[in-house]
C-alpha positions in Angstrom: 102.5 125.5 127.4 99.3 124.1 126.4 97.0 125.7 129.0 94.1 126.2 126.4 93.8 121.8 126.7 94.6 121.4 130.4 91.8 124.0 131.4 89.5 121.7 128.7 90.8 118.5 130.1 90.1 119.7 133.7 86.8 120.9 132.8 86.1 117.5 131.2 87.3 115.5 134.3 84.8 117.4 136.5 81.9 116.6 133.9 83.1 112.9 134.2 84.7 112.2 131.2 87.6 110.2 131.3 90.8 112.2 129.4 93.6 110.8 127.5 96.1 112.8 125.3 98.8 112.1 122.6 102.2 113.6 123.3 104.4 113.9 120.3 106.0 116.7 117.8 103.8 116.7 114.2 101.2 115.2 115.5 98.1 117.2 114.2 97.2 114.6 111.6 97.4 111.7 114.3 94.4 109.2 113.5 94.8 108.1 117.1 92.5 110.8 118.6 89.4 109.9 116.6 90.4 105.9 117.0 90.0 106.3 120.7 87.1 108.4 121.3 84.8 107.2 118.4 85.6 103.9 120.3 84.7 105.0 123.4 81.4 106.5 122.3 80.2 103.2 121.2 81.5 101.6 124.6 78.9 104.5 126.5 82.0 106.1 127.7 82.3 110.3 127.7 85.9 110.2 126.3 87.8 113.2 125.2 91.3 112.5 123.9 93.7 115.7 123.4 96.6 116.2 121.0 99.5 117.9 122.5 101.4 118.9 119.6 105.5 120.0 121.0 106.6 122.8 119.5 109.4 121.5 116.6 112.2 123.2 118.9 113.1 120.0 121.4 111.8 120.2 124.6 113.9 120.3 127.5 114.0 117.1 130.3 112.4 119.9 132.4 109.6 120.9 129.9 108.6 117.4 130.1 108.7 116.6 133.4 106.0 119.8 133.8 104.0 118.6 130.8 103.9 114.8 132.9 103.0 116.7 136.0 100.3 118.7 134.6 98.5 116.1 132.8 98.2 114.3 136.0 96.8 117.4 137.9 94.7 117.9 135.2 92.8 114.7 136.0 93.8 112.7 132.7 93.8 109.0 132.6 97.1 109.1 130.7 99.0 109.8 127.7 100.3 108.0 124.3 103.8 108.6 123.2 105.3 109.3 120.1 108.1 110.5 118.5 110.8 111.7 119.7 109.7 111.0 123.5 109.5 107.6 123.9 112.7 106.9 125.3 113.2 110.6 127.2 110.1 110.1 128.7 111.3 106.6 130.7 113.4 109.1 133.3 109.8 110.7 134.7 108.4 107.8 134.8 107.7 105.9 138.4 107.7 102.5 137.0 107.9 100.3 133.7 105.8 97.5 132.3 108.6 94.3 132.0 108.1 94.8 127.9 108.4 98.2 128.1 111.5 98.0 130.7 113.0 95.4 128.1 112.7 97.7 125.3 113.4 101.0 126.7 110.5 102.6 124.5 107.3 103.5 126.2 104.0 105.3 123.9 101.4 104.9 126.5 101.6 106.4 130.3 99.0 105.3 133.0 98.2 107.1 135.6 98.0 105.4 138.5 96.4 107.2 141.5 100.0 108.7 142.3 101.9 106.4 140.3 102.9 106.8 136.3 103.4 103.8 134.7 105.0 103.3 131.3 103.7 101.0 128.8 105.0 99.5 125.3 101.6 99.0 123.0 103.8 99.5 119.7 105.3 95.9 120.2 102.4 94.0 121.1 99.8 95.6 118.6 102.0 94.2 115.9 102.0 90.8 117.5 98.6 90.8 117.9 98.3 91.5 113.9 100.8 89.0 112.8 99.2 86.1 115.1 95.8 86.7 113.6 97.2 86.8 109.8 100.4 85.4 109.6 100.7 83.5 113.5 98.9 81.4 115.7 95.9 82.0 115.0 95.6 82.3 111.2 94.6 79.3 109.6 97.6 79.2 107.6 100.7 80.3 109.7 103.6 81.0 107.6 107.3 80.3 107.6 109.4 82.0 110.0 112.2 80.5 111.0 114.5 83.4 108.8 113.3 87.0 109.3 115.2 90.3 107.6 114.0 93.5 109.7 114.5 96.8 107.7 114.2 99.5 110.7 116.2 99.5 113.8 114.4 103.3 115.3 111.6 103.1 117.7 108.8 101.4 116.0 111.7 98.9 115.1 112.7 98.1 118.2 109.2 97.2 118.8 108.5 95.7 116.2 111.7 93.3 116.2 110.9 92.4 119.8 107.4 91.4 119.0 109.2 88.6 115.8 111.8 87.3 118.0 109.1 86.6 120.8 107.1 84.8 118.0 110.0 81.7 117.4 111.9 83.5 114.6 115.3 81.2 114.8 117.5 83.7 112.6 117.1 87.8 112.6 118.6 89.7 110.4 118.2 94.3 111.0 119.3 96.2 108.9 119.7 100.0 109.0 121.0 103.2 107.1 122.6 103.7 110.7 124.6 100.5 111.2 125.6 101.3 114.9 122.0 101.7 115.4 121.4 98.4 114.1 124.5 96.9 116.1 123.1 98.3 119.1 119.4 97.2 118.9 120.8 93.6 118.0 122.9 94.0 120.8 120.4 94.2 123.5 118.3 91.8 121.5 120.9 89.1 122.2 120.5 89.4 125.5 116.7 89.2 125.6 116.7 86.0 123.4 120.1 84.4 123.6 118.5 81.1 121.5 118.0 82.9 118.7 120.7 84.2 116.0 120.6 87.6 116.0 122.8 89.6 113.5 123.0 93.1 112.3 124.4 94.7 108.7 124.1 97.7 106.3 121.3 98.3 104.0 124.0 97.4 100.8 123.4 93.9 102.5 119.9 93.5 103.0 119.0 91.8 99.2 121.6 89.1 99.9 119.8 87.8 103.4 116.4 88.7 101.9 117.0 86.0 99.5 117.4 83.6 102.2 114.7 84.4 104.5 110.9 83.7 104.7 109.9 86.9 105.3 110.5 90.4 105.5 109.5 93.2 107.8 109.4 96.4 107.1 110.1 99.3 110.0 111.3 102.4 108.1 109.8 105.6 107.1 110.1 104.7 103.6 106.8 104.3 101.9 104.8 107.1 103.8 103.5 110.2 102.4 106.3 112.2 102.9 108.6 110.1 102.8 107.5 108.3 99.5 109.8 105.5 97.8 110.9 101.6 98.8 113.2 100.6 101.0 114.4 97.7 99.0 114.7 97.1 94.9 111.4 95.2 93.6 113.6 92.7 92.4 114.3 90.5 95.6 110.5 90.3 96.5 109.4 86.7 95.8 106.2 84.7 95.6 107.3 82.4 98.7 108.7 85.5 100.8 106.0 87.3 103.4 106.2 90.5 103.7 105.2 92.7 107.0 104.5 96.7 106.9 104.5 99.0 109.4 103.4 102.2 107.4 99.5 102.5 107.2 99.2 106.1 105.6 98.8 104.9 102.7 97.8 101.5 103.5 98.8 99.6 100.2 102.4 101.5 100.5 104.9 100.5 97.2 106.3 97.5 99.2 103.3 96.2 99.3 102.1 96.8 96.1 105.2 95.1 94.9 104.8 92.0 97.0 101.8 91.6 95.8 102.4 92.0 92.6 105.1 88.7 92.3 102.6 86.7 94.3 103.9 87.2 98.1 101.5 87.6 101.1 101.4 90.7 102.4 100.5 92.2 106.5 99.7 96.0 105.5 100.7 98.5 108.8 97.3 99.4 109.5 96.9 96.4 111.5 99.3 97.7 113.8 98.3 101.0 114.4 94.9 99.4 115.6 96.2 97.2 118.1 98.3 98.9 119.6 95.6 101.4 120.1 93.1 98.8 121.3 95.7 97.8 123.9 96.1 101.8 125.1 92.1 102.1 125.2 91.7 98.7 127.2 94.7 100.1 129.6 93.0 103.8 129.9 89.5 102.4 130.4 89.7 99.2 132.1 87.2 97.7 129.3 87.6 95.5 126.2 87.5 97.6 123.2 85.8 95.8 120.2 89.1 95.5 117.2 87.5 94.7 114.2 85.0 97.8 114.7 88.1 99.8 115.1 89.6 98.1 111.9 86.5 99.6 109.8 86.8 103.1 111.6 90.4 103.5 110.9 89.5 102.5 107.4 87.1 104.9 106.7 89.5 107.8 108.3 92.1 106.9 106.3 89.7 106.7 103.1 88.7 110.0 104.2 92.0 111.4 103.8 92.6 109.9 100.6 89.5 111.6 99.0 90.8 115.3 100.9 93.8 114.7 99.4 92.6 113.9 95.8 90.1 116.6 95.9 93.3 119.0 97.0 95.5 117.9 94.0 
């Protein structure tokens, strides 16, 4: 499997280029690729990043375990992770980041002379986003003492840990699959034992969205092909903040709708750079610049917008 990119990546490594690659199933249309090595060409660095796109039949702990061990031969630096690998990867894995040993998620391997290591960039690129807009270092931090989380899956995981590390004093997730919720809050409470951590069914959510100061958004709902809102217009509110995690489209219906009675929004794109500025920096040793990486994915994803209108 994929000898075609290891014989490129090899090749690559003896030129000098450093070589990273995205692990995942329907990943063809990943923006990640171009994020990192359009970044990288403006750092000086020769950068080639690879998609390895799994076949949709699952992969077997063993097929993994190769793919791992080739990617190392090959010379690569390391690897993203995506769905559905980010916790089945963990058990090749020599050792874990503390956030990413906390979560049980990894999306970004190093490789370490003879070493892997397993990072968690998911959690902290949407920390990073909601401390400069909404946070720390906004100039006008909102309320967050009452948080609803839609989204208990991977990215929800991440993202919930990132809140709770922020001072939220009451957390509501809420799921389709309530013992996925139960679970994730769960082993939340044990991570922040101050904080009130409670877990429900999406026929709940409106009643502790009306109480809380903001939501956050973690679901498919609202992306391309998965098209819709997770919640009803109706219990969006000027004095409620809303978080997104979806970027593709960037002004998804949730956030059209918050915007619309008034609420502050944090769209997903935000995100999806950070967490890719936090890979990069991990990969490369150097500081990659955010804000130009914030105009590039913008322009990609305008790109996309005017394929897809020109397609219609």
């Amino acid at each position: 499997m994929f000898d075609s990119e290891f014989a490129t990546a090899t090749s690559r490594v003896n030129d000098g280029a450093v070589v990273c690659a995205l692990i995942g199933q329907g990943i063809s249309r990943s923006l990640t690729p171009p994020m990192h090595e359009r970044e990288a060409a403006a750092q000086g660095i020769d950068y080639t990043y690879l998609t390895l796109d799994v076949p949709a039949a699952a992969v077997s702990l063993t097929d993994l375990a190769e793919l791992i061990d080739r990617a190392r031969a090959a010379g690569l630096r390391g690897l993203n992770v995506t769905h559905p690998f980010k916790q089945r990867i963990i058990g090749h894995l020599d050792q874990l980041s503390p956030d990413a040993e906390r979560l049980g998620a990894v999306n970004t391997v190093v490789f370490d002379g003879e070493h892997t290591v397993g990072h968690n960039t998911d959690w902290s690129g949407f920390a990073r986003n909601f401390d400069l807009h909404f946070g720390a270092e906004s100039t006008d931090p909102v309320e967050r003492a009452r948080v609803v989380q839609l989204g208990a899956g991977g990215a929800g995981s991440a993202v919930a840990y990132a809140m709770l590390s922020r001072g939220v004093e009451s957390f509501h997730l809420v799921d389709a699959d309530l013992a996925r919720a139960t679970a994730l809050a769960g082993n939340l409470r044990t991570l922040f034992p101050a904080v009130e951590i409670t877990a429900g069914a999406t026929d709940d959510a409106p009643d502790h969205i009306i109480r809380a100061d903001g939501l956050v958004h973690a679901t498919p709902v609202g992306m391309a092909a998965h098209p819709g809102m997770a919640v009803r217009p109706s219990v969006l509110r000027s004095d409620l903040w809303v978080a997104e995690v979806v970027y593709r489209p960037v002004i998804t219906r949730l956030i059209a709708a918050a915007r619309a009675v008034g609420a502050r929004t944090l769209t997903g794109d935000g995100m999806a750079v950070h967490q890719a500025v936090d890979a990069l920096r991990l990969f490369t040793g150097l500081e990659p610049d955010a804000d130009r990486m914030t105009r590039h994915i913008g322009e990609l994803i305008a790109a996309e917008d005017d394929d897809l209108a020109r397609s219609a």
